[in-house]
KEZA-404738 format. One record per residue (C-alpha): z, x, y; residue number from 1; residue in three letters. Coordinates in steps of 0.2 Angstrom, whole numbers, plus 2048, in hexadecimal, padded with zeros to 3 digits. Example, Ala and Ser with C-alpha at 12.3 -4.5 7.8 and 13.67 -1.06 7.14 Angstrom:
<loros>
c3 c1 c2 k r
827 83E 7EA 1 ALA .
824 844 7FB 2 SER .
</loros>
This chain:
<loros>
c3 c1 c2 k r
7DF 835 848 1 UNK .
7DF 840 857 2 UNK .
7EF 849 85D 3 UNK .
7F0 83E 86B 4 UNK .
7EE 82E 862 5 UNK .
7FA 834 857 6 UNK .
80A 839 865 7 UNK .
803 826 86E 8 UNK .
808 81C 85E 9 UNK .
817 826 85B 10 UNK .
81B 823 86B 11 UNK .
816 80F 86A 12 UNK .
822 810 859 13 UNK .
82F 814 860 14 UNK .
82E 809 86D 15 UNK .
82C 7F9 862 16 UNK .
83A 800 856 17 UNK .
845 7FE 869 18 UNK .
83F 7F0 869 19 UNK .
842 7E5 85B 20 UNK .
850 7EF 854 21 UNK .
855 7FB 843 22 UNK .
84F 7E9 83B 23 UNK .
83E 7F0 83F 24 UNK .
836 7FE 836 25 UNK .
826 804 83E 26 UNK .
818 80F 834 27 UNK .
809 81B 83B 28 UNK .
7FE 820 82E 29 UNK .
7F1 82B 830 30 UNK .
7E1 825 826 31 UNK .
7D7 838 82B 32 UNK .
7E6 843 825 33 UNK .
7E0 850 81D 34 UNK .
7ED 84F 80F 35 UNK .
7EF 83C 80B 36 UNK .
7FF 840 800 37 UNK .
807 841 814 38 UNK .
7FD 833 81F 39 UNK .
80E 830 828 40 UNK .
80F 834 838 41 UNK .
81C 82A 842 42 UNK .
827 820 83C 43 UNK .
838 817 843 44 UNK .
845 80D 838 45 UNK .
840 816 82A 46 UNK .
850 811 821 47 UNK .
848 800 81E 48 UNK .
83B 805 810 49 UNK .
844 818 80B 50 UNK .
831 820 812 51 UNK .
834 82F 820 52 UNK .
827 839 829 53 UNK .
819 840 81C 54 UNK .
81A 836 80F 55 UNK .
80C 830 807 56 UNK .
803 81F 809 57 UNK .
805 80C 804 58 UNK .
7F9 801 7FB 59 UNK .
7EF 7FC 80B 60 UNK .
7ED 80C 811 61 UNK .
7E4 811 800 62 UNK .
7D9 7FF 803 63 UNK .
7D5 805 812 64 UNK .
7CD 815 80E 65 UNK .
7C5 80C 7FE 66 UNK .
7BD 801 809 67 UNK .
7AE 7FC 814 68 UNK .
7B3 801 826 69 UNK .
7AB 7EF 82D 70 UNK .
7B5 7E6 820 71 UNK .
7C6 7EC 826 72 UNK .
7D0 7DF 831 73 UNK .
7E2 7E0 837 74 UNK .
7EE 7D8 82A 75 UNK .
7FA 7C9 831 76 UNK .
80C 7C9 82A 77 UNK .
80C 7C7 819 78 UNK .
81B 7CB 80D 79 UNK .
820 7DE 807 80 UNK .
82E 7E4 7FE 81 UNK .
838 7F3 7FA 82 UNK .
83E 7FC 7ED 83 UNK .
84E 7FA 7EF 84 UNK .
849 7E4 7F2 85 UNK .
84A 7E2 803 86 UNK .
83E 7D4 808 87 UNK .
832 7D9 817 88 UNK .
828 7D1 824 89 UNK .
819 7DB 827 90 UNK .
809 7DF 830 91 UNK .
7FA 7EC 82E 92 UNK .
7F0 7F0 83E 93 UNK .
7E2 7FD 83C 94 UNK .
7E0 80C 84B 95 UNK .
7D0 80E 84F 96 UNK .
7C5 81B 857 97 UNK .
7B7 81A 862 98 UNK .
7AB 818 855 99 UNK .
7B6 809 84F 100 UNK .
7BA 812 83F 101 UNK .
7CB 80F 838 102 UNK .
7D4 81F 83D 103 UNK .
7E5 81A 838 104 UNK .
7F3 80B 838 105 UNK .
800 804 83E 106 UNK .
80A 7FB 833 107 UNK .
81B 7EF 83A 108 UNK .
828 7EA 82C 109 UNK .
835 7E1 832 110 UNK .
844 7DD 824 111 UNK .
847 7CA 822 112 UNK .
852 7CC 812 113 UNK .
860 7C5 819 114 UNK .
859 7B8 823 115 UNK .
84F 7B3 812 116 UNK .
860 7B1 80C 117 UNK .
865 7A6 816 118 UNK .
855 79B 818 119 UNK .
856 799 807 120 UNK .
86A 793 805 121 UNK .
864 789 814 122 UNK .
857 782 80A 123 UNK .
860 77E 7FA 124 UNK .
86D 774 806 125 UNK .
860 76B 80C 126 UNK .
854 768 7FE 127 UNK .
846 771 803 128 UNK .
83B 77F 7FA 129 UNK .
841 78D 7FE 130 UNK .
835 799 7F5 131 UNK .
82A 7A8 7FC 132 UNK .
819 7B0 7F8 133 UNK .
81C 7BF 7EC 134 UNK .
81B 7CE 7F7 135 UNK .
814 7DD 7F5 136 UNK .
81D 7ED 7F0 137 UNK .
81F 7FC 7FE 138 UNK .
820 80C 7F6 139 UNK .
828 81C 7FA 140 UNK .
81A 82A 7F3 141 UNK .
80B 82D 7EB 142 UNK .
812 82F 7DA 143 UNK .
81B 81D 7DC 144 UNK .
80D 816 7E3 145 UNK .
7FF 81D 7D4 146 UNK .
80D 815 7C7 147 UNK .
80B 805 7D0 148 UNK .
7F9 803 7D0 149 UNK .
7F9 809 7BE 150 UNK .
805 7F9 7BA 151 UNK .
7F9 7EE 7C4 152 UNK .
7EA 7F1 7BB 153 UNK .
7F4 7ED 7AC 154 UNK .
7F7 7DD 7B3 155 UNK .
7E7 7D9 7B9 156 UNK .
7E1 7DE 7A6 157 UNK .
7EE 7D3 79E 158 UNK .
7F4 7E2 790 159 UNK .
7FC 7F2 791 160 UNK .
7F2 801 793 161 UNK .
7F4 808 781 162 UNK .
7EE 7F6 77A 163 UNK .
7DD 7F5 783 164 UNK .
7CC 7F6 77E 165 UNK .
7BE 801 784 166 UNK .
7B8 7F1 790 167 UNK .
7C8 7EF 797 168 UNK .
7CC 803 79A 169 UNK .
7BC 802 7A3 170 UNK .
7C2 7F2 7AC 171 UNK .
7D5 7F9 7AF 172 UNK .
7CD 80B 7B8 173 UNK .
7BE 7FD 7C2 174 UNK .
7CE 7F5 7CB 175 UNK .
7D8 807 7CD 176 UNK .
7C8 80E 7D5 177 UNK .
7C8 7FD 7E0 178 UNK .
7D9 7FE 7E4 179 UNK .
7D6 80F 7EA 180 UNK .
7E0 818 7DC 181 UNK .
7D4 828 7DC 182 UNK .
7D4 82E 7EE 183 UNK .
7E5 832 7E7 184 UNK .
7E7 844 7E3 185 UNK .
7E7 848 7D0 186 UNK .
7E4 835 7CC 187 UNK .
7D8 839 7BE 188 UNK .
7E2 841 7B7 189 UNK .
7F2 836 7B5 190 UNK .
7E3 828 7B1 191 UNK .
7DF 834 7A1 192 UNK .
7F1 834 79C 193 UNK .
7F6 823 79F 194 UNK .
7E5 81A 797 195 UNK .
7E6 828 789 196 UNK .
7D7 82E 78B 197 UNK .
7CC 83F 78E 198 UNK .
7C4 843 7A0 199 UNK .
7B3 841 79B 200 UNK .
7B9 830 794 201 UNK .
7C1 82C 7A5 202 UNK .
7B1 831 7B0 203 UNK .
7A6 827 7A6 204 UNK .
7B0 816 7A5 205 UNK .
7B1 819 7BA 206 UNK .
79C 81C 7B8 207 UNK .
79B 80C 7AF 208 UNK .
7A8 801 7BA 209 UNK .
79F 806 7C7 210 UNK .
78F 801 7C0 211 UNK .
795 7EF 7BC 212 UNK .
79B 7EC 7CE 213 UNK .
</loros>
């Protein structure tokens, strides 16, 4: 992002923050940082997810570097959620240059943990479901976030990582490098250590996931 894209959306952060309240926590990341660890920019309400200014990126920011440019649309408000379990209400809206390439995003999560709460008392009185989508987890850092992806893939597997096969290593690090996981600094090398394996190992199951898709 350009420095004046950047002060406009701190700027336009910190007017929406005004303007729905410390409910509210607004997020500028920038997606042509040249350190990704720090791709925040701006941010208001903070206090909501624990995240402050330069700290690293979430899982849609990492999707949205992995991904084709053309592909990328604005998320509508799906469900998030915090470390500490607060339930959020959140949108993804991509900043784009001239070009239309996705420069950067702005992200709003607004906290409905108590009004959850309370929809779902209400909905127990009343006899209705009261149940919501399983949200997604907002994390604080890069180290946090890595650790995440790592218990992902293990899911997406069906075993833990010190159980699986050749084939499924293969399959585990072909979802990591879809998820994005390796424009992570120093990700191969924390791949190596959590699948057990050697860095020649490591590069050729990524050849050969690669191959497949």
């Amino acid at each position: 992002m350009t420095p004046a894209q950047i002060e406009f959306y701190k700027r336009l952060a910190h007017g929406l923050a005004l303007q729905f309240g410390p409910n509210c926590e607004i997020v500028v990341h920038d997606l042509e940082a040249y350190d990704l660890d720090h791709s925040i920019v701006a941010i208001e309400n903070g206090h909501i997810s624990g995240r402050r200014l330069g700290d690293g990126p979430s899982h849609v920011v990492l999707e949205a570097l992995n991904d084709d440019a053309d592909k990328l649309r604005d998320r509508p408000p799906y469900l998030t959620k915090t470390e500490d379990g607060k339930l959020l209400k959140s949108s993804t809206i991509f900043i784009r240059d001239e070009a239309g390439w996705p420069c950067g995003i702005l992200a709003i999560n607004f906290d409905i943990t108590l009004m959850t709460a309370f929809s779902n008392m209400l909905g127990s009185l009343i006899g209705t479901d009261g149940s919501v989508t399983e949200p997604e987890p907002i994390t604080k850092n890069i180290g946090d976030l890595l650790d995440d992806l790592f218990r992902e893939c293990e899911q997406a597997v069906g075993k833990p990582a010190a159980l699986m096969t050749k084939e499924e290593r293969v399959r585990a690090i072909g979802y990591l490098d879809e998820r994005g996981a390796f424009l992570i600094r120093e990700s191969s090398q924390k791949a190596c250590e959590f699948f057990g394996i050697s860095k020649y190992s490591f590069y050729s199951y990524l050849d050969e996931a690669k191959a497949s898709d």
